[in-house]
MARNU-654604 format. One record per residue: residue in one letter; x, y, z of N, C-alpha, C, O in turn. Coordinates in steps of 0.001 Angstrom, whole numbers, plus 524288, in hexadecimal, padded with zeros to 5 digits. Layout:
// residues N
aXYZXYZXYZXYZ/...
//
This chain:
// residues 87
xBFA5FD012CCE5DDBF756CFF59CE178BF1A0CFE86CE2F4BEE63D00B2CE023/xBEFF6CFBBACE6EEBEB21CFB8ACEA06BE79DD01D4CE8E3BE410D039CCE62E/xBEBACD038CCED45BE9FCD09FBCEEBEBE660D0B2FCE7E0BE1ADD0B16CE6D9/xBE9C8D0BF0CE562BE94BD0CB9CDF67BE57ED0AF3CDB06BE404D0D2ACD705/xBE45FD061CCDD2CBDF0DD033BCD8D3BDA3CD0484CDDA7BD5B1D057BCDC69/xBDC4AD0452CE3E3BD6C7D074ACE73ABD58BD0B4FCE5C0BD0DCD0C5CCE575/xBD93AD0EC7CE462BD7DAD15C9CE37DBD505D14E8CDE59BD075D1663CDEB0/xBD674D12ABCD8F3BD4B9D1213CD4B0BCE52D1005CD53FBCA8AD1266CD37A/xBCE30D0B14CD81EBC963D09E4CD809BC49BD0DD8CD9E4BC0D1D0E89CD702/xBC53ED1144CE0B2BC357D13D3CE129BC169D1840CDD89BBCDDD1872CDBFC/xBC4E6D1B95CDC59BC3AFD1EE6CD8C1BC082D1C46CD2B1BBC59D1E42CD155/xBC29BD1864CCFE0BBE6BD1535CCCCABB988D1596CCDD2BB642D15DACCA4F/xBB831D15ACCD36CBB255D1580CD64EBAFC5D19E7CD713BABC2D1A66CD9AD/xBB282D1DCCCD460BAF4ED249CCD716BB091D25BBCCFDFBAEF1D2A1FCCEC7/xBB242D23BDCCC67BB244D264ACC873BAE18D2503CC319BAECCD2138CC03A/xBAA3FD2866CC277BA573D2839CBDF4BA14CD25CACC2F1B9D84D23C9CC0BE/xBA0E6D256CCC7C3B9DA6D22FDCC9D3B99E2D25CDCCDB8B9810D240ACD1CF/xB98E8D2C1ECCAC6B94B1D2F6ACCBD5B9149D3142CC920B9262D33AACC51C/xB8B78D3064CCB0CB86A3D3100CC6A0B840BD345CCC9B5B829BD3404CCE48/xB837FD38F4CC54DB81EAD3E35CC942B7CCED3FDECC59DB7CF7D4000CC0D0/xB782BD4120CC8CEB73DCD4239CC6B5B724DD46B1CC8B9B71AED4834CCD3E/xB717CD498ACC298B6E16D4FEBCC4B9B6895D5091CC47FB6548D4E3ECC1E2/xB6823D54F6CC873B621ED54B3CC850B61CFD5AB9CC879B6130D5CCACCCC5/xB622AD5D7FCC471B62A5D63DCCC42BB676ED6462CC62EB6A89D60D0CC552/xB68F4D6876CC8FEB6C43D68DACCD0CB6DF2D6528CD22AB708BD66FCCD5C5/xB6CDBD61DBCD217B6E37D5E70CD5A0B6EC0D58C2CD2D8B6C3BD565FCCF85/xB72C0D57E9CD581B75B5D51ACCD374B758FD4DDFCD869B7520D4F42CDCFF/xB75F9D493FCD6ABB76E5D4563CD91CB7A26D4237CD7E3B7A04D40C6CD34D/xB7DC1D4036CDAFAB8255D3BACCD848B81B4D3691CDBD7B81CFD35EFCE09B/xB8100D3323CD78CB8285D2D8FCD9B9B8850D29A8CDA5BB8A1FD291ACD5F0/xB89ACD2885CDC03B9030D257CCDC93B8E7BD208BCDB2FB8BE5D1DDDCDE39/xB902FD1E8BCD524B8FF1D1929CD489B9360D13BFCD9BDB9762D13C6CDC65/xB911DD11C9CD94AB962FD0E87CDE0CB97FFD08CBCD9A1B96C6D0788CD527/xB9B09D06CACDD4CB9DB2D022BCD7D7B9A42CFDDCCD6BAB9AE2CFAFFCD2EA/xB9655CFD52CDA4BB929ACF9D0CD912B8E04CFC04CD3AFB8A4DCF979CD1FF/xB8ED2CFE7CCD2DEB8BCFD0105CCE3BB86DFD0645CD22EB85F3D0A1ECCF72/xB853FD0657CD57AB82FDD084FCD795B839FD0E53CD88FB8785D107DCD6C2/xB7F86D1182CDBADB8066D1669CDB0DB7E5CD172ECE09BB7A4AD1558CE265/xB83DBD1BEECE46FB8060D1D68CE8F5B7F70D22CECE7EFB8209D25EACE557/xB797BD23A7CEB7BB7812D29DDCE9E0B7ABAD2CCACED40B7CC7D2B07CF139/xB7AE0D32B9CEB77B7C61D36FCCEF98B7BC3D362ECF504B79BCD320FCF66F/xB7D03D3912CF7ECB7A9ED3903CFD88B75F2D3B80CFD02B7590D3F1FCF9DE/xB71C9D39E9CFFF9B6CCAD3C8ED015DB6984D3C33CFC8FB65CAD3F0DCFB81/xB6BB3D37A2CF93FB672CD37DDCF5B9B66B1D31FBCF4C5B6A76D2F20CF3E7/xB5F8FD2FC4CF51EB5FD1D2A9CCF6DEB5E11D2847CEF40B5BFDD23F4CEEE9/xB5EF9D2B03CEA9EB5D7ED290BCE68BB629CD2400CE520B66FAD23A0CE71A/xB6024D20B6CE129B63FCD1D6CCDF21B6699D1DC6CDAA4B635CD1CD5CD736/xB6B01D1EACCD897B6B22D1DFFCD334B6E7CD1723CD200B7161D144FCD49A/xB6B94D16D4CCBB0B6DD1D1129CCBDFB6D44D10F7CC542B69C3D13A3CC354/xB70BED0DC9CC1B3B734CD0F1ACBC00B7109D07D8CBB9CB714BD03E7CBE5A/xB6EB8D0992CB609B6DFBD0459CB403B6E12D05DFCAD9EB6B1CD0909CAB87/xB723ED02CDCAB01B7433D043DCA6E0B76BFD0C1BCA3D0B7A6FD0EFACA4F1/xB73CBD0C5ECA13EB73A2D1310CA1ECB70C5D1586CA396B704BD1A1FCA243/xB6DFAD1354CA6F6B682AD169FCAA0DB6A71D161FCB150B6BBAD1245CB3E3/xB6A1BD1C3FCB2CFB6B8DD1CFECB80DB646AD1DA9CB9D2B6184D1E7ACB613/xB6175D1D42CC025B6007D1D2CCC07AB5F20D1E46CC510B5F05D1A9CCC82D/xB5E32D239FCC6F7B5CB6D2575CCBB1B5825D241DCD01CB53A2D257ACCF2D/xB594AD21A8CD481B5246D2014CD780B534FD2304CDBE5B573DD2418CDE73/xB4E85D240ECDC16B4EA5D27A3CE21CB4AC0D241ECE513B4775D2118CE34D/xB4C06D2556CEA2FB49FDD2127CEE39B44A2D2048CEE3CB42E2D1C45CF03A/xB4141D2434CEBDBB3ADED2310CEBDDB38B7D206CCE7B2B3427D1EEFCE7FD/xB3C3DD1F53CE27FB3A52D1BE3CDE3FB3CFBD1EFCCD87FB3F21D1D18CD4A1/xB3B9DD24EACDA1EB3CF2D25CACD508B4221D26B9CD35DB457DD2858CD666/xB4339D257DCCD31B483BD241FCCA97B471FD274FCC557B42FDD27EECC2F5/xB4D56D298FCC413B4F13D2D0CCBF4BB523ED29ABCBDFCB557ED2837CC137/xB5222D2754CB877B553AD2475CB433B57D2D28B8CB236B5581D2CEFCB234/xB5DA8D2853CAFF6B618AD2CE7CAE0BB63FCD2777CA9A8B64C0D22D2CAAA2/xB64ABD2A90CA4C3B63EBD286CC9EA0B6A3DD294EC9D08B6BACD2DD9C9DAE/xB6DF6D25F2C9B31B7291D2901C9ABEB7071D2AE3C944EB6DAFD287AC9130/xB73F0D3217C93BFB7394D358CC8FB5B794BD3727C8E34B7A13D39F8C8A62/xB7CAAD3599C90CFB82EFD35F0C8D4DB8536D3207C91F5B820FD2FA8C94B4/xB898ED3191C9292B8E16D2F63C9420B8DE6D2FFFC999DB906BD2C60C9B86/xB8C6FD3258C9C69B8C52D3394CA253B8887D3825CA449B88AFD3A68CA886/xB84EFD38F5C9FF2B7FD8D3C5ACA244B7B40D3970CA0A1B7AF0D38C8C9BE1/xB76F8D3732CA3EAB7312D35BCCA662B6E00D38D7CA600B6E9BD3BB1CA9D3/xB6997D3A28CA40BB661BD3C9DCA4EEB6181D39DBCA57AB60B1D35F0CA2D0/xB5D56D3C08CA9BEB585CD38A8CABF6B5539D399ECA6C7B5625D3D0ECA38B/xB5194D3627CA69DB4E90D3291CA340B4A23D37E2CA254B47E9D37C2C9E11/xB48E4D3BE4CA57BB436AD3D75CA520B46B8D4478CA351B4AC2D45B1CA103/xB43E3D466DCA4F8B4475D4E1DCA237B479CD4F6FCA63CB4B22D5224CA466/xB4839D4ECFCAB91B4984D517ACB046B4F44D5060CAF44B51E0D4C6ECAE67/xB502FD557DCAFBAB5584D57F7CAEE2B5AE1D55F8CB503B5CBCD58DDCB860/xB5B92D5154CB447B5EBDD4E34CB737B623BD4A55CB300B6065D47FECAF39/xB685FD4A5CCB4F5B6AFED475FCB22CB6E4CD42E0CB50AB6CAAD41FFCB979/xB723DD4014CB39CB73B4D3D35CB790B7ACAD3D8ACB343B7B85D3D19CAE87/xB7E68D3E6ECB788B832AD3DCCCB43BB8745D3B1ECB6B2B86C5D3BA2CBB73/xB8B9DD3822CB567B8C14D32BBCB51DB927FD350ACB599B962DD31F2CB59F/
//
């Protein structure tokens, strides 16, 4: 029974809890963790971090892309540049 609510919980923890952002052809995914938080890819030192329906990308030198929710689990940045973020 143990074994059984451990296996349940784990998996609970990997499911809806990837936020993947494109940038043309190339994506990036973040892994929510249970603290509400987000770790980035390997080799990439930007932050992402969710405050209400606004996700919000920072990269280590200052600058930041705000992403707007536009349906149910697609995300698009605030300005013309053809980048989305999906949920």
């Amino acid at each position: 029974m143990i074994a059984a609510l451990t296996a349940k919980w784990a998996i609970d923890q990997v499911i809806d809890n990837v936020v993947t952002i494109h940038f043309g052809n190339r994506a990036m995914q973040f892994v929510k963790l249970p603290d509400g938080s987000f770790v980035s890819p390997p080799g990439i030192s930007a932050t992402l971090t969710k405050s209400g329906s606004t996700y919000t990308l920072s990269e280590r030198f200052g600058s930041k892309m705000v992403f707007s929710k536009v349906s149910d689990k697609k995300y698009r940045k605030r300005d013309r540049v053809k980048s989305h973020l999906d949920i």
